[in-house]
C-alpha positions as CSV (number, residue, x, y, z in Angstrom):
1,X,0.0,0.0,0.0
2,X,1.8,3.5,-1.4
3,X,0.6,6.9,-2.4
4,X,2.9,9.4,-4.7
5,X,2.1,12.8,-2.9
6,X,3.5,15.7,-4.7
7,X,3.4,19.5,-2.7
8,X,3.4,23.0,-4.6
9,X,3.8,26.2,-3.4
10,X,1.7,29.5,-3.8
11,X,-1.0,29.5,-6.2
12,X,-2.7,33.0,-7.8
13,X,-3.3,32.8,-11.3
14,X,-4.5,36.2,-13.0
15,X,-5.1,35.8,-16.2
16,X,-8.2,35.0,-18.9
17,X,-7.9,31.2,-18.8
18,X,-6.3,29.9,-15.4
19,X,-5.7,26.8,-16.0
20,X,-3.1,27.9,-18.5
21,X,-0.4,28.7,-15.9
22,X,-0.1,24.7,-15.6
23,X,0.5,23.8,-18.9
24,X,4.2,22.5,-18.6
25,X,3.5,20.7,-15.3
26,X,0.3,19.6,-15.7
27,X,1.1,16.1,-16.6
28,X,3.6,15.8,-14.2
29,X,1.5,17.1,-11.3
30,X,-1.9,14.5,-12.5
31,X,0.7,11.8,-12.1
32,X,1.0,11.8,-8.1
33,X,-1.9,10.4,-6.6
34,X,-2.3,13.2,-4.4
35,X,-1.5,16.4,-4.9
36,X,-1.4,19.8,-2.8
37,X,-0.9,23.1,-2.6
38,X,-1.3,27.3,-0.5
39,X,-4.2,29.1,-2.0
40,X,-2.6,33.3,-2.5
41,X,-6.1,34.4,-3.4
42,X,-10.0,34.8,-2.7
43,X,-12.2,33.5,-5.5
44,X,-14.9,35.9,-5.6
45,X,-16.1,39.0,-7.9
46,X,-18.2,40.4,-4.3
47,X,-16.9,41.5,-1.1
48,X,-15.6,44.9,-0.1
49,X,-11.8,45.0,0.4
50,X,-10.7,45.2,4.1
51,X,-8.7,48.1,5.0
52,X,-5.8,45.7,6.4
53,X,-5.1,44.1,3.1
54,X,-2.2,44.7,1.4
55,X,-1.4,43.5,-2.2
56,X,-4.6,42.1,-3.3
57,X,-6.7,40.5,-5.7
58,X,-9.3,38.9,-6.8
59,X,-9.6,35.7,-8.4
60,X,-11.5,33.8,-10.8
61,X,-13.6,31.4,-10.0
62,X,-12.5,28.7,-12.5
63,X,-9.2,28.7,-10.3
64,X,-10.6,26.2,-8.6
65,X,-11.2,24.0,-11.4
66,X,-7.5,24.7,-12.8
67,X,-6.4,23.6,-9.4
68,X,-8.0,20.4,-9.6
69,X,-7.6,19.6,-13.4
70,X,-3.7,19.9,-12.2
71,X,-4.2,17.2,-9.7
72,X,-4.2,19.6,-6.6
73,X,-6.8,18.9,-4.4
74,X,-5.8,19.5,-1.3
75,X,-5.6,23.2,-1.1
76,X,-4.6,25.6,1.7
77,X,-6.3,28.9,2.5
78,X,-4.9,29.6,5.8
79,X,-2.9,32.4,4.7
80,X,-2.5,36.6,5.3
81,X,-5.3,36.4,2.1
82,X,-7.6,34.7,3.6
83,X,-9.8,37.5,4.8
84,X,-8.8,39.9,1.7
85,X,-12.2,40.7,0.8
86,X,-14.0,40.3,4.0
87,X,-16.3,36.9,5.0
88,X,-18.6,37.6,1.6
89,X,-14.8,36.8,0.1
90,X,-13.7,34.1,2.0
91,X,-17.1,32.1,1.4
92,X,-17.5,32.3,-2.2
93,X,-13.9,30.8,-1.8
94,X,-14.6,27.9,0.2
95,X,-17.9,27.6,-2.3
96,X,-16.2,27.7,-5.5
97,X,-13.1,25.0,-4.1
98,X,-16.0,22.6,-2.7
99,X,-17.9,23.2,-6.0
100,X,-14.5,22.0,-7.9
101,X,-14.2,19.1,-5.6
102,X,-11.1,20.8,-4.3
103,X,-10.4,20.0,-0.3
104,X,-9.9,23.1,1.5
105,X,-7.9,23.2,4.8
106,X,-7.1,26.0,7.7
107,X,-10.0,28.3,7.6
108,X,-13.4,27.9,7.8
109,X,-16.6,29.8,9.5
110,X,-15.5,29.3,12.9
111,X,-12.4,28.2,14.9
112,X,-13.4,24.8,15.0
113,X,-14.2,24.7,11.5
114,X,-10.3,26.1,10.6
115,X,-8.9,23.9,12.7
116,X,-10.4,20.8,10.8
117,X,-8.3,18.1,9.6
118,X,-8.8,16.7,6.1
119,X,-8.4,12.9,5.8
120,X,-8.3,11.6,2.2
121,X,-7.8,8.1,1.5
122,X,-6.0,6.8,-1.5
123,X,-4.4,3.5,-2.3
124,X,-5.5,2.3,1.4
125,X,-3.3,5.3,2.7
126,X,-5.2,7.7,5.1
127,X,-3.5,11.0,5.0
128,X,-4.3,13.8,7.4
129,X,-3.9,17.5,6.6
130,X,-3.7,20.6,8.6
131,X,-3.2,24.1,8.2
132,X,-2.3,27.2,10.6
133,X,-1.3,30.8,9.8
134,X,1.5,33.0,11.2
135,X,1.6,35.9,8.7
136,X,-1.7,37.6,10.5
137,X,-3.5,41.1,9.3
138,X,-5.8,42.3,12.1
139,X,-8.8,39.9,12.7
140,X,-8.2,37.4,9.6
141,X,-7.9,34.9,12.1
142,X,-10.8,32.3,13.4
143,X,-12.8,32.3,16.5
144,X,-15.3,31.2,18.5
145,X,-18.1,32.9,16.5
146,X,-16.1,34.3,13.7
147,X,-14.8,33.6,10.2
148,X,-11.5,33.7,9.3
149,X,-8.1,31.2,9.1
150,X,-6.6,28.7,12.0
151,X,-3.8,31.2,13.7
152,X,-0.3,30.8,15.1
153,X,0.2,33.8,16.1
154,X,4.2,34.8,16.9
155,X,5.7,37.4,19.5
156,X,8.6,39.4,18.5
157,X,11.3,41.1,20.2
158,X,14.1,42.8,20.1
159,X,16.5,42.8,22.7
160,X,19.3,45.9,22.5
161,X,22.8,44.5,22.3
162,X,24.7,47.4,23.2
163,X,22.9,49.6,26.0
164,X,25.0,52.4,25.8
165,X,25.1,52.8,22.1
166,X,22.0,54.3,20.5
167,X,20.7,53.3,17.5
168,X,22.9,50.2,17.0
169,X,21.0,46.9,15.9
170,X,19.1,44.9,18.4
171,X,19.2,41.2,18.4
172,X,15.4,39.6,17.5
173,X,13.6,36.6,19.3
174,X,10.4,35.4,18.1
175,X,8.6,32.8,19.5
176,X,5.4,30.8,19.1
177,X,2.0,32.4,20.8
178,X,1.1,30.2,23.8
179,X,-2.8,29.3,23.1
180,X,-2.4,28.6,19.4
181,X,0.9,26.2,20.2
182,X,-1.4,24.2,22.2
183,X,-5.0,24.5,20.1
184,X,-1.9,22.8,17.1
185,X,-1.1,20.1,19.5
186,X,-4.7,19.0,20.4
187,X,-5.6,18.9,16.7
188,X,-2.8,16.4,16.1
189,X,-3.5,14.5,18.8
190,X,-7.1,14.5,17.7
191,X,-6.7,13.3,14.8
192,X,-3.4,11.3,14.7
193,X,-5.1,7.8,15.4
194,X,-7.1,8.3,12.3
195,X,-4.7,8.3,9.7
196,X,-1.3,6.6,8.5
197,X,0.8,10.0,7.4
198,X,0.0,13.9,9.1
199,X,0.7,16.4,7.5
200,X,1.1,19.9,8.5
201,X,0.8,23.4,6.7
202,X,2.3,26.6,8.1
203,X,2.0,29.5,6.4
204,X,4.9,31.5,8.1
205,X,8.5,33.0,7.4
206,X,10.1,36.1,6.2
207,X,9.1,37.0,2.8
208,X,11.9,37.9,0.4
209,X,15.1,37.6,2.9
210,X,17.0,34.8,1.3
211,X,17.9,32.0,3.9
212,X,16.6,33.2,7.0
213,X,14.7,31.8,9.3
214,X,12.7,32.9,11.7
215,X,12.9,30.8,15.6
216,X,9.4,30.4,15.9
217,X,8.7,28.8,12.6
218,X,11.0,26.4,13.9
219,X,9.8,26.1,16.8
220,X,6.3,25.2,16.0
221,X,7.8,22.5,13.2
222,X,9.1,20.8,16.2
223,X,6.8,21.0,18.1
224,X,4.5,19.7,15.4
225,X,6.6,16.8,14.7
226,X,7.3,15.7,18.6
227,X,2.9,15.6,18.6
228,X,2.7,13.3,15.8
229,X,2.9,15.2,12.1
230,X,5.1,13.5,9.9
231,X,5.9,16.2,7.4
232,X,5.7,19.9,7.7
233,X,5.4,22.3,4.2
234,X,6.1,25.8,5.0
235,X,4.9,28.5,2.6
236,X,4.7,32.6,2.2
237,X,8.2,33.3,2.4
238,X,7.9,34.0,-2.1
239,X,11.5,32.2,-2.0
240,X,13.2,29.4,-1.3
241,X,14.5,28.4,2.5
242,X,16.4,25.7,3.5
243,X,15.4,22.1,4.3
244,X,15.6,20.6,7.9
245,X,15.2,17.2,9.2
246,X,13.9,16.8,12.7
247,X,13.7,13.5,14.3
248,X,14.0,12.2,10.8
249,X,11.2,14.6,9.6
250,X,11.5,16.6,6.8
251,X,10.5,20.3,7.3
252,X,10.4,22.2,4.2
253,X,10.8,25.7,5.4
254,X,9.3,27.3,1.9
255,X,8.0,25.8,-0.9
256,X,8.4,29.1,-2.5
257,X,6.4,30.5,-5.4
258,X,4.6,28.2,-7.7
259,X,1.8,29.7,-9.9
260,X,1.1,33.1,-9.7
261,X,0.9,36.1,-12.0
262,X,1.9,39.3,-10.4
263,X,1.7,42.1,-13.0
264,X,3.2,45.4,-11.8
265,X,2.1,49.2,-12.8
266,X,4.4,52.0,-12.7
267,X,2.1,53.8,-10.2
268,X,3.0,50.8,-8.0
269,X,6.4,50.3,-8.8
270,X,7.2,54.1,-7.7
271,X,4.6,53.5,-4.9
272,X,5.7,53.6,-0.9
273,X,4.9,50.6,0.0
274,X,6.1,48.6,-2.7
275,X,10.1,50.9,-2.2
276,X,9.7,49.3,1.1
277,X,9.2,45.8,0.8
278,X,11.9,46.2,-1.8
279,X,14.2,46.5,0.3
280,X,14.2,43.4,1.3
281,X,15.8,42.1,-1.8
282,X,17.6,44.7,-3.3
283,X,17.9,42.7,-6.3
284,X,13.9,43.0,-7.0
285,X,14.0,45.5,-10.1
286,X,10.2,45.8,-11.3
287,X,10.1,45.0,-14.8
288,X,6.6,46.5,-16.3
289,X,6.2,43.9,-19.4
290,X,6.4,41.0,-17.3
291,X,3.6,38.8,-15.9
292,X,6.3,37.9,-12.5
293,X,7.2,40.9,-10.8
294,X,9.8,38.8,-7.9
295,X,12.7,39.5,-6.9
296,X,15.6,36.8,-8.9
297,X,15.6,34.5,-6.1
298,X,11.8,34.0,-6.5
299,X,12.5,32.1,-10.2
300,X,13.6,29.2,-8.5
301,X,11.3,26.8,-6.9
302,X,10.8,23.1,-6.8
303,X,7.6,20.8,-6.2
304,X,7.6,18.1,-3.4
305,X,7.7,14.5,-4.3
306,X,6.9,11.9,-1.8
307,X,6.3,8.8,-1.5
308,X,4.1,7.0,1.5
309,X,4.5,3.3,1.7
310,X,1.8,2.8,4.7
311,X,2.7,5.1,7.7
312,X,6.0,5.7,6.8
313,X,7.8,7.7,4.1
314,X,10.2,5.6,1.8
315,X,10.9,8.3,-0.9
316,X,11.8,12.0,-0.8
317,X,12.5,14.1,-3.6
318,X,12.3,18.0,-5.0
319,X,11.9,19.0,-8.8
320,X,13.5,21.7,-9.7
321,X,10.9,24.2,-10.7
322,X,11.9,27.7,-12.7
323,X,9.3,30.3,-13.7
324,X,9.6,31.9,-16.4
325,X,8.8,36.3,-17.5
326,X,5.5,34.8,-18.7
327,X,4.7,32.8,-14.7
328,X,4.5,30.2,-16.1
329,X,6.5,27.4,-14.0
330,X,8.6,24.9,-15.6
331,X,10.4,21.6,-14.5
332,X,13.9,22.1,-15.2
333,X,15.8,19.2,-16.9
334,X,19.1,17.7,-15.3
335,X,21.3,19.4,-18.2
336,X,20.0,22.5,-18.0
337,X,22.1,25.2,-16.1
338,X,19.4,25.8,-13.8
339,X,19.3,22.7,-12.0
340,X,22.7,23.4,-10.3
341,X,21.8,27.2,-10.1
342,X,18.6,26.0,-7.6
343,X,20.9,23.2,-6.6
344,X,23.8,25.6,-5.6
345,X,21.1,27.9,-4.1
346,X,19.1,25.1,-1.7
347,X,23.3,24.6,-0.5
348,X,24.2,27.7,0.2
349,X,20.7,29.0,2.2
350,X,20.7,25.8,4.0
351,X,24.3,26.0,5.0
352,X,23.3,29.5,6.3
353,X,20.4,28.8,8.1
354,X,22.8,26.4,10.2
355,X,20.7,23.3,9.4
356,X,22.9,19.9,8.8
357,X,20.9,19.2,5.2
358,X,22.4,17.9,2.5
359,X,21.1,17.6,-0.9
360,X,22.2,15.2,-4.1
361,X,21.4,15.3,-7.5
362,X,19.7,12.1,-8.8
363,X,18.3,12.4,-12.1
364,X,15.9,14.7,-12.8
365,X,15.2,15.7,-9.1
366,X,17.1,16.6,-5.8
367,X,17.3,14.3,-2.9
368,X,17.6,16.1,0.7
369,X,18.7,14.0,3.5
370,X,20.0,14.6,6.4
371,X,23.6,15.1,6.9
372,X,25.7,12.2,8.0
């Protein structure tokens, strides 16, 4: 008994016909049994647009039926999108995914709802999904009697190094909110006896900043993994981070970017808010004719390839993935120059992040493993 999974990244097509922006993975993608990936976008033509919201859209509603005819199914919403267009926004998403046969997870109608698990059984494998949120806008998040997405909220602080110097850079702790650490643990617990293989969504990290990350995304991977989930797939960060095995669980820090059009006007490019994320990456130069306004990093990305022989996980592997001026993504071949770019890349960010990862080239994919 086995089941191929295979894990994207963000999602948000904008264009006339969505399910375009999966034409040169599509067949690879339909080929896994399972297949899943973070929603980056409300399906919906209604809904006022919160103040909170930053870069927004909306999206079509035959998203959801581009998702699925690419074999992704399981899809994420729990995400700093989530309440973009208010509840009007967030319904007509979950509508349009259930109407696709698309199985949503981390954010629902309530808290309890959010905090759902999805169980899907294929091949007589049960596998168990959940989904929390750590990048956070005011209020998008779940409760009792409220809308929204399944939070893990962080703290922050910054601790001055040098009291007596003014102005010079303080050192920064973050660290996992309390409630929501434990609200993640019960859910595993809940639902760990029902299924063979858990995994676990976090939509967290520092978006742009190549290689870093943050201690509380770490922390609640760990503590994720010592309560039962067997794999955890980071996403948000719009690049790639480095790899980490914990207890022999692999913790992919960012899936990065997979399918998204992001079209940039000069109004926006010369716009406050956009100089200031920016500088993030100071390679990010905006670029008006294409559809994939990222900074250089964001080109690279791969797709998660797994393998799930019963309750354990025989087979590991990444795809290199490159996306092209147009958006569209594209599996990179073994002799193209690209592979070792990304290859080069995954080394040098994991190295920096301080994890003990290392990755081999086999064929057409990557293999990450933990270093002997």
């Amino acid at each position: 008994m086995s089941l191929r999974f295979v894990a994207v990244g963000d999602v948000a097509p904008d264009r006339e016909d969505p399910a375009t922006i999966f034409d040169h993975v599509r067949d690879r993608l339909t080929a896994a049994d399972l297949g899943y990936c973070q929603l980056e976008v409300n399906l919906t033509d209604r809904g006022e647009r919160l103040p909170q919201a930053r870069h927004t859209m909306r999206g079509k509603p035959e998203i959801a039926d581009a998702l699925v005819g690419a074999g992704l199914e399981i899809v994420s919403f729990a995400g700093n999108h989530t309440m973009d267009w208010g509840v009007t926004g967030m319904v007509d998403t979950l509508a349009h995914l259930d109407r696709a046969g698309a199985l949503q997870v981390g954010a629902g109608m309530d808290i309890e709802a959010a905090r759902s698990p999805v169980v899907v059984e294929r091949n007589g494998v049960r596998v168990g999904f959940l989904s929390v949120n750590s990048i956070l806008p005011q209020n998008y998040w779940a409760d009792e009697d409220k809308p929204g997405c399944a939070p893990m909220r962080g703290h922050t602080v910054y601790e001055q190094i040098e009291h007596d110097q003014p102005g010079t850079p303080a050192r920064i702790h973050t660290f996992p909110h309390k409630e929501d650490i434990a609200a993640l643990i019960a859910s595993i617990r809940a639902v760990r006896d029902r299924v063979d293989f858990l995994v676990l969504g976090h939509h967290a990290g520092i978006h742009f900043v190549p290689a870093v990350v943050p201690d509380y995304q770490r922390d609640v991977a760990h503590a994720a993994i010592d309560a039962g989930v067997d794999m955890v797939l980071g996403c948000h960060a719009h690049i790639l981070k480095g790899v980490e095995f914990y207890r022999g669980k692999p913790i992919i820090h960012s899936l990065a970017n997979f399918a998204l059009d992001l079209k940039m006007t000069e109004a926006h490019a010369k716009s406050k808010g956009f100089r200031e994320i920016q500088k993030l990456n100071p390679d990010w130069i905006p670029d008006l004719t294409s559809s994939y306004n990222f900074p250089p990093d964001s080109a690279m990305s791969f797709a998660v390839e797994a393998e799930i022989d019963g309750d354990r996980l025989v087979d590991l592997a990444l795809v290199p993935v490159f996306i092209e001026r147009d958006a569209n993504p594209r599996f990179v071949a073994p002799d193209d120059p690209r592979f070792d770019r990304i290859l080069s890349y995954l080394r040098t960010i994991t190295a920096q992040a301080g994890f003990s990862t290392d990755y081999q080239a086999d064929g057409d994919v990557i293999r990450p493993g933990p270093r002997a």
